[in-house]
PQR file with spaces between the fields and no chain letter, atoms N, CA, C, O and H, PARSE charges and radii, in Angstrom:
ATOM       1  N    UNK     1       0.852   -1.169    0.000 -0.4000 1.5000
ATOM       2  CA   UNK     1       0.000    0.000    0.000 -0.0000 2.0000
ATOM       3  C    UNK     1       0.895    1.228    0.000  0.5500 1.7000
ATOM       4  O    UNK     1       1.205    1.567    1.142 -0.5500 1.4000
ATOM       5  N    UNK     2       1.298    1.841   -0.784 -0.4000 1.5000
ATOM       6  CA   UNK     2       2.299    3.277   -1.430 -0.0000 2.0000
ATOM       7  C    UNK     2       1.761    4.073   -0.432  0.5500 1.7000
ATOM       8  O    UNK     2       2.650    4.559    0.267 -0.5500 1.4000
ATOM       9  H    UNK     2       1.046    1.565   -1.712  0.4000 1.0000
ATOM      10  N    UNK     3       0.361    4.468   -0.021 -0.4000 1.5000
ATOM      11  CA   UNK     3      -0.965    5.850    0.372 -0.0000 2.0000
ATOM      12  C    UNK     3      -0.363    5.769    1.946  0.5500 1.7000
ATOM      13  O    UNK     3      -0.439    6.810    2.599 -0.5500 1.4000
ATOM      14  H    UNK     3      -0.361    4.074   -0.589  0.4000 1.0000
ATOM      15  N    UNK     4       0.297    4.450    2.656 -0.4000 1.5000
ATOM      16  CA   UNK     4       0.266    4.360    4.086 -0.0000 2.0000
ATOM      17  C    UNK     4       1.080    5.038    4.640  0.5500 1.7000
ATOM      18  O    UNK     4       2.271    5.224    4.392 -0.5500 1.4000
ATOM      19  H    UNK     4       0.358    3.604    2.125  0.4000 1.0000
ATOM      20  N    UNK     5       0.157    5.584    5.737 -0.4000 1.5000
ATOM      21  CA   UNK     5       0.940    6.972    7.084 -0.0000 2.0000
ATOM      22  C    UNK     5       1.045    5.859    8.050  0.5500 1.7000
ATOM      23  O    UNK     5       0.130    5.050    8.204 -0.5500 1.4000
ATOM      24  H    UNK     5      -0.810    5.433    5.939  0.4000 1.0000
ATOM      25  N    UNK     6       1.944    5.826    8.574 -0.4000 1.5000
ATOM      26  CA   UNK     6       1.660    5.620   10.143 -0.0000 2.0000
ATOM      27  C    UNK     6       1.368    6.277   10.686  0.5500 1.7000
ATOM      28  O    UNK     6       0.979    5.797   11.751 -0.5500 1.4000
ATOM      29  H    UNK     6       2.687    6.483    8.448  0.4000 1.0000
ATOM      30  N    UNK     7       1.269    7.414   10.636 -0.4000 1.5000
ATOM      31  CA   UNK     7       0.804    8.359   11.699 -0.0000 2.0000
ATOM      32  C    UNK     7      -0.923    8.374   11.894  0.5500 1.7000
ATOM      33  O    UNK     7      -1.625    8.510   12.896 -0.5500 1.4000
ATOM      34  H    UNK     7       1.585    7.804    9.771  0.4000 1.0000
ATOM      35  N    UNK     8      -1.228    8.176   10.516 -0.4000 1.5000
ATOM      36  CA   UNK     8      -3.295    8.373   10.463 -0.0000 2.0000
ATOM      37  C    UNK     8      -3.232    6.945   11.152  0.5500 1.7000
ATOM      38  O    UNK     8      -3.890    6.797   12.181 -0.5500 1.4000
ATOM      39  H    UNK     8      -0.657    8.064    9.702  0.4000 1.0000
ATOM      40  N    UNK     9      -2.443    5.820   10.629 -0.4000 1.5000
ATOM      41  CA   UNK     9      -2.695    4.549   11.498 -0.0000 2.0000
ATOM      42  C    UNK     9      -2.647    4.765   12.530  0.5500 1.7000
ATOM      43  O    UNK     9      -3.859    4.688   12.729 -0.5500 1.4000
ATOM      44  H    UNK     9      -1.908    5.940    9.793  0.4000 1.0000
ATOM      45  N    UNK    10      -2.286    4.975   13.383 -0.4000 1.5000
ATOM      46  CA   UNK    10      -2.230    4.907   14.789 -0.0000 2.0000
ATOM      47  C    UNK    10      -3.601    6.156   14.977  0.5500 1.7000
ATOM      48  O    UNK    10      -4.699    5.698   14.660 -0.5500 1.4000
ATOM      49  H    UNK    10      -1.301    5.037   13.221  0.4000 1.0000
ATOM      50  N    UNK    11      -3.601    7.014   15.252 -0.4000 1.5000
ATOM      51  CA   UNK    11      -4.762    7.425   14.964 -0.0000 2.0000
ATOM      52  C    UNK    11      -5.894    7.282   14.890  0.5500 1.7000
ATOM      53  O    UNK    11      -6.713    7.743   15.684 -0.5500 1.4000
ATOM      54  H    UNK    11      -2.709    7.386   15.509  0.4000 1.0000
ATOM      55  N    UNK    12      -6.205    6.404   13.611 -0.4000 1.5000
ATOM      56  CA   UNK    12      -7.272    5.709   13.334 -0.0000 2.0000
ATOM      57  C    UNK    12      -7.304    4.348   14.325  0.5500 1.7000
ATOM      58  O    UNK    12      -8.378    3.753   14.419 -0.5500 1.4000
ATOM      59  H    UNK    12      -5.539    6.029   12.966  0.4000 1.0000
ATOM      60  N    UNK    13      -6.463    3.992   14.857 -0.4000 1.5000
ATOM      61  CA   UNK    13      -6.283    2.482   15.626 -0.0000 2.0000
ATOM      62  C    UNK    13      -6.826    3.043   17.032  0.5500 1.7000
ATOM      63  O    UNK    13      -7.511    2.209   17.623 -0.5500 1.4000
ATOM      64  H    UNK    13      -5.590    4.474   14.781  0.4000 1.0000
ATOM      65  N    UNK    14      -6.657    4.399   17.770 -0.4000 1.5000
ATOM      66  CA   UNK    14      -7.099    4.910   18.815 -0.0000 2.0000
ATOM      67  C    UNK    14      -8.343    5.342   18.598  0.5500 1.7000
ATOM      68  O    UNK    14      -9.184    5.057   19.450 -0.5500 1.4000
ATOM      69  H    UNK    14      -6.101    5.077   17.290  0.4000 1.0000
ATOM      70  N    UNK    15      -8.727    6.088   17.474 -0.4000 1.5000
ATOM      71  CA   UNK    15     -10.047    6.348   17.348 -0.0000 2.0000
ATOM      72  C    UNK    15     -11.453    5.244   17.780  0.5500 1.7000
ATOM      73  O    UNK    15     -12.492    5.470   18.400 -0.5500 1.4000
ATOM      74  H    UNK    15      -8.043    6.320   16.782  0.4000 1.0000
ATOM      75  N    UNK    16     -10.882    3.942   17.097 -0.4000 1.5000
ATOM      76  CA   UNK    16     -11.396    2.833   16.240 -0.0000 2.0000
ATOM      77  C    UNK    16     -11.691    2.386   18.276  0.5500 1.7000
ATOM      78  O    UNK    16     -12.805    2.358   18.800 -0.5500 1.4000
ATOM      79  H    UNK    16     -10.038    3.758   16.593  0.4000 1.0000
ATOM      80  N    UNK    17     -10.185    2.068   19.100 -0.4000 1.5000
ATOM      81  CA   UNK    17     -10.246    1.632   20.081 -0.0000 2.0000
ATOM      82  C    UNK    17     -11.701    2.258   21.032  0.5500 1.7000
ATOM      83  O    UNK    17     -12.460    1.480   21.610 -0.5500 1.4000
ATOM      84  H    UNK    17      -9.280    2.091   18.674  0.4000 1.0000
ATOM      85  N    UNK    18     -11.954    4.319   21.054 -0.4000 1.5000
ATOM      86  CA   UNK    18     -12.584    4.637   21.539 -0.0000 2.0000
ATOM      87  C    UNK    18     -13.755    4.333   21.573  0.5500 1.7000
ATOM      88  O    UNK    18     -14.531    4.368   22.528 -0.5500 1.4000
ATOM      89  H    UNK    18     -11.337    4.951   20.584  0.4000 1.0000
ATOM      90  N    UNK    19     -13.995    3.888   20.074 -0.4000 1.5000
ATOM      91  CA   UNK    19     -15.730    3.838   19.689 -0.0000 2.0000
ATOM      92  C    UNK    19     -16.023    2.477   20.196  0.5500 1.7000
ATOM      93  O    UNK    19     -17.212    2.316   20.472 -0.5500 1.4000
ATOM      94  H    UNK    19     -13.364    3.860   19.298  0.4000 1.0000
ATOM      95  N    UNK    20     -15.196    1.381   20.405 -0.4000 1.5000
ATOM      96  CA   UNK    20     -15.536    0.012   20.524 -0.0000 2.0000
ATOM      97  C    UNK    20     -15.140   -0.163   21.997  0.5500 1.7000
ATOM      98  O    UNK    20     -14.987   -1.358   22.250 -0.5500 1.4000
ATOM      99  H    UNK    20     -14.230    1.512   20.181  0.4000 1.0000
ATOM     100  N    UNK    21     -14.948    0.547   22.930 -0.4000 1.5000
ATOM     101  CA   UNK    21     -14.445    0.626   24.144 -0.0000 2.0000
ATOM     102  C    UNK    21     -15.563    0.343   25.311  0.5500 1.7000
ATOM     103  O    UNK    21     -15.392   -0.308   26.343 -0.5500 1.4000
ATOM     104  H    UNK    21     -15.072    1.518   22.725  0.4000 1.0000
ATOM     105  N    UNK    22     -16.465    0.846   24.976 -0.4000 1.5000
ATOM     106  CA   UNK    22     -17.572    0.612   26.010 -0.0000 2.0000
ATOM     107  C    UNK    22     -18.231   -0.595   25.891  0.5500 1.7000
ATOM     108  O    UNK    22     -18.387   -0.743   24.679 -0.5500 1.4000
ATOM     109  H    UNK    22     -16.603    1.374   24.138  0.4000 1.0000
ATOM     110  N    UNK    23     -18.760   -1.652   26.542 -0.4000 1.5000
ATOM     111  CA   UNK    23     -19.365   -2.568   26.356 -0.0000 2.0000
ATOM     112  C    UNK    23     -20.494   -2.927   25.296  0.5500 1.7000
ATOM     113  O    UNK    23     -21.465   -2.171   25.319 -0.5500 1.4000
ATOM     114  H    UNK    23     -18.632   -1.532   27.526  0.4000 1.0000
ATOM     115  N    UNK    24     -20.516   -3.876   24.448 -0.4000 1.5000
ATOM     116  CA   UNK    24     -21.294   -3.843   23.039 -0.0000 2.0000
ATOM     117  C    UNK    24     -21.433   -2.453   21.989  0.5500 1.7000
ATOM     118  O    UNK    24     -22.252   -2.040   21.169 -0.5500 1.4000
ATOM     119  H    UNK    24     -19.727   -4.490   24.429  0.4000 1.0000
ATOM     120  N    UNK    25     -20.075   -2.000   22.564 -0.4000 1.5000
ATOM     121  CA   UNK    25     -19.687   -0.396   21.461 -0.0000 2.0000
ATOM     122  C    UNK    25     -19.255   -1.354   20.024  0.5500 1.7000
ATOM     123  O    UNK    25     -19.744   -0.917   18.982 -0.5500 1.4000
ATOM     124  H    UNK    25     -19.410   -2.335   23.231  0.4000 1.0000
ATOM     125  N    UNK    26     -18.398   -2.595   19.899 -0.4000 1.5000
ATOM     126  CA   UNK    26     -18.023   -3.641   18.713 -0.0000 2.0000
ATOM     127  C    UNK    26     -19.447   -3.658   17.935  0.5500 1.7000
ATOM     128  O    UNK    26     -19.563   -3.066   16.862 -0.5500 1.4000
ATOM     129  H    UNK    26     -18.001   -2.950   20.745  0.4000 1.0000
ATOM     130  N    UNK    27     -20.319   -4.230   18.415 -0.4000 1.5000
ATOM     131  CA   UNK    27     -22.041   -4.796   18.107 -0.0000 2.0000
ATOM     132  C    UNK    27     -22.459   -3.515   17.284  0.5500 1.7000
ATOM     133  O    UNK    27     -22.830   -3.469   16.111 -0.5500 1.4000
ATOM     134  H    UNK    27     -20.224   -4.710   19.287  0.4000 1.0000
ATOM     135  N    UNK    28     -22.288   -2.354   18.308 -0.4000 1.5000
ATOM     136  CA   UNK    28     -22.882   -1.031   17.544 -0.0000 2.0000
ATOM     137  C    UNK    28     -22.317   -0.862   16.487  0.5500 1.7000
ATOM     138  O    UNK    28     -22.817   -0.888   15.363 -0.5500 1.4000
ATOM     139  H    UNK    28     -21.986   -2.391   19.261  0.4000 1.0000
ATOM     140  N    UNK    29     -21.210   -0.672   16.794 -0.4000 1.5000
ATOM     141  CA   UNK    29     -20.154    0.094   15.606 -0.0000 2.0000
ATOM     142  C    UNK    29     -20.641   -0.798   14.465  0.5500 1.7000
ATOM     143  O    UNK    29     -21.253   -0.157   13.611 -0.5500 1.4000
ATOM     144  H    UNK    29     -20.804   -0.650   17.707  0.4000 1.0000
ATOM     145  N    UNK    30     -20.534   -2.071   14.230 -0.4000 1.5000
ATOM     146  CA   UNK    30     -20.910   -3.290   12.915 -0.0000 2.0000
ATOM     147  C    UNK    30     -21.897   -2.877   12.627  0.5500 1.7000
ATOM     148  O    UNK    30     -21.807   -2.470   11.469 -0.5500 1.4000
ATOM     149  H    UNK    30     -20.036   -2.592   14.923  0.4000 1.0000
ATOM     150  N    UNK    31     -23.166   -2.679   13.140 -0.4000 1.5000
ATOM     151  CA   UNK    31     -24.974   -2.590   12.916 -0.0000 2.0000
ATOM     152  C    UNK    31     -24.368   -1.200   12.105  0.5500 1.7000
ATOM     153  O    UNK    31     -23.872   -1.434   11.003 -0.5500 1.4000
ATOM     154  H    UNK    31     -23.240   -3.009   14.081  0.4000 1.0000
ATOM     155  N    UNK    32     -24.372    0.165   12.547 -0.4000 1.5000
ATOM     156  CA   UNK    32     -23.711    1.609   12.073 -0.0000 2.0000
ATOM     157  C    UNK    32     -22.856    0.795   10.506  0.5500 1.7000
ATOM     158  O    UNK    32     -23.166    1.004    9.333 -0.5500 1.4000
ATOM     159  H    UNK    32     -24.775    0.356   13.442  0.4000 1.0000
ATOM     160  N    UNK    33     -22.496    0.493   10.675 -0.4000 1.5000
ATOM     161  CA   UNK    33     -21.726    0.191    9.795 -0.0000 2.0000
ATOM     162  C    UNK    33     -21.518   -0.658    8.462  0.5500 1.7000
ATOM     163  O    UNK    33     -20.683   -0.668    7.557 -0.5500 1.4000
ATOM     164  H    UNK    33     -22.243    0.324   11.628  0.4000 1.0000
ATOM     165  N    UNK    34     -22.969   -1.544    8.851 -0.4000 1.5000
ATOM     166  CA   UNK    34     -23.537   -2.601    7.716 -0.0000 2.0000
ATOM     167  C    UNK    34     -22.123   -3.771    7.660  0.5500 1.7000
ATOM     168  O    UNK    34     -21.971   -4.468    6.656 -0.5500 1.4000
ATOM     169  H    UNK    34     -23.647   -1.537    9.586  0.4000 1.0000
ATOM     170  N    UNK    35     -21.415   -3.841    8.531 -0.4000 1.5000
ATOM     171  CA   UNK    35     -20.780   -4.599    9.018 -0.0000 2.0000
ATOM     172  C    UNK    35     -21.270   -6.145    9.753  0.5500 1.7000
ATOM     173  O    UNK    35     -22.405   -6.310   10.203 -0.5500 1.4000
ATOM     174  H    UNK    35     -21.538   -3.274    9.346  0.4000 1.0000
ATOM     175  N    UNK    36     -20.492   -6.920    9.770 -0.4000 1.5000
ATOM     176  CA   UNK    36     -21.041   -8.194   10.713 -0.0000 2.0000
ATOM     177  C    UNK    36     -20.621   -8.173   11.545  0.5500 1.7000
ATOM     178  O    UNK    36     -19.516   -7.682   11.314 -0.5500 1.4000
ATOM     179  H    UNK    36     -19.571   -6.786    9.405  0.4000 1.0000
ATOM     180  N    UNK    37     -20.734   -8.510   13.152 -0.4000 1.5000
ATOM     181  CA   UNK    37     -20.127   -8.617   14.218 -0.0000 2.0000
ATOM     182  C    UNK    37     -18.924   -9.408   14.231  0.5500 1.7000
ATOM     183  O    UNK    37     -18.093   -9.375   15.139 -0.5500 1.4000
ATOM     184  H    UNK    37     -21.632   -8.909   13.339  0.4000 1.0000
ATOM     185  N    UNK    38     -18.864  -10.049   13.299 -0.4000 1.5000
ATOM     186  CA   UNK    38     -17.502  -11.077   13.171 -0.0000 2.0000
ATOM     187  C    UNK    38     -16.390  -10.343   12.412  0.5500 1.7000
ATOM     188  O    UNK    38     -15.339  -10.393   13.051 -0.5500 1.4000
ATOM     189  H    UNK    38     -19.539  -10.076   12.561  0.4000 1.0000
ATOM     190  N    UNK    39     -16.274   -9.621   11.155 -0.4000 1.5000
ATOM     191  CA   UNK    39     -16.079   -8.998   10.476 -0.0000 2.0000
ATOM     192  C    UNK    39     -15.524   -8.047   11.699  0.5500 1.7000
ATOM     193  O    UNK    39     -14.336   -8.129   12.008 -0.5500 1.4000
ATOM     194  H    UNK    39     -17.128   -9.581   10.636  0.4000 1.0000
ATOM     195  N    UNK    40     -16.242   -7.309   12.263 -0.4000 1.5000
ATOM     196  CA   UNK    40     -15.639   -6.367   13.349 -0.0000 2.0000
ATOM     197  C    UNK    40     -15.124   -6.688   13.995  0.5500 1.7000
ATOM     198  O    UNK    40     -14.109   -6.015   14.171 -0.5500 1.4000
ATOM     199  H    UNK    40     -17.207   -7.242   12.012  0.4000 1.0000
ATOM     200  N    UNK    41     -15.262   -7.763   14.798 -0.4000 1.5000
ATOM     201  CA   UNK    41     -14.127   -8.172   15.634 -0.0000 2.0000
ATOM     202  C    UNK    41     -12.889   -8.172   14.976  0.5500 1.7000
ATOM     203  O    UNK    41     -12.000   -7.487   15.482 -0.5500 1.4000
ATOM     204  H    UNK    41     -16.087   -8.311   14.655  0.4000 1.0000
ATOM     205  N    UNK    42     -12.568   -9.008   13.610 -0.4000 1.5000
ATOM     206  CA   UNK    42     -11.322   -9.222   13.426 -0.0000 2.0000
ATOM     207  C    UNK    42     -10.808   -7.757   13.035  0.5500 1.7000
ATOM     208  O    UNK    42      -9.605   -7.506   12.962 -0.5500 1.4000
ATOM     209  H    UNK    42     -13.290   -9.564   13.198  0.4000 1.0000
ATOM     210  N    UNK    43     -11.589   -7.014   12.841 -0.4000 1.5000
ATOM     211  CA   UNK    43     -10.681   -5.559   12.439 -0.0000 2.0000
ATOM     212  C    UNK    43     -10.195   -5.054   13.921  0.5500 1.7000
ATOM     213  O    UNK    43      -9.054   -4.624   14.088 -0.5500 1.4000
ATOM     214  H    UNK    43     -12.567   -7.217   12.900  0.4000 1.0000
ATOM     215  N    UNK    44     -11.066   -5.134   14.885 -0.4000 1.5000
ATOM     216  CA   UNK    44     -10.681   -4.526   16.068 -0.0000 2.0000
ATOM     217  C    UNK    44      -9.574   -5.756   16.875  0.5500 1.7000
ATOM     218  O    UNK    44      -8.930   -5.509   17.895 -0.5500 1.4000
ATOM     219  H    UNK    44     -11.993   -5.484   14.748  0.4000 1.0000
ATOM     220  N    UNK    45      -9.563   -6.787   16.299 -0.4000 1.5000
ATOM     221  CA   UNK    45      -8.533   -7.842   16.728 -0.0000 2.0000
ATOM     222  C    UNK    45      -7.308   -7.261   15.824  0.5500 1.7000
ATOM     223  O    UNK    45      -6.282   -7.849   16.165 -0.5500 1.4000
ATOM     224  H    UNK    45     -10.086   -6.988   15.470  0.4000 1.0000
ATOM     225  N    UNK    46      -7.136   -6.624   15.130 -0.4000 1.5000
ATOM     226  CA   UNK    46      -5.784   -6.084   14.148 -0.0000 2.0000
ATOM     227  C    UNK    46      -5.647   -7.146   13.079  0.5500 1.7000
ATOM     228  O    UNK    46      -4.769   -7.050   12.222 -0.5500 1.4000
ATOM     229  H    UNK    46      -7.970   -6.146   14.853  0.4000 1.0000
C-alpha cells in the first residue's frame, strides 16, 4: 500500500479503540456500519 501513514494509522487504531471501548460499542459500531459482528471483531482484533 504506497498511500500508508503511520501516523493516520495509529490514529485511526485509537479512534477505532474509543468507539468500541464501552461494552457492546463492537455490536454497535458493525450494525452503524452494515458490518457483521464477526467482520468487526477481526478488524478490532488487528
Amino acid at each position: 500500500m504506497e498511500d500508508f501513514d503511520e501516523t493516520l494509522f495509529v490514529v485511526w487504531r485509537a479512534n477505532l479503540s474509543v468507539l468500541v471501548g464501552s461494552p457492546g460499542g463492537a455490536g454497535r459500531l458493525a450494525r452503524m456500519m452494515n458490518f457483521s459482528p464477526s467482520f468487526m471483531k477481526l478488524i478490532v482484533a488487528g
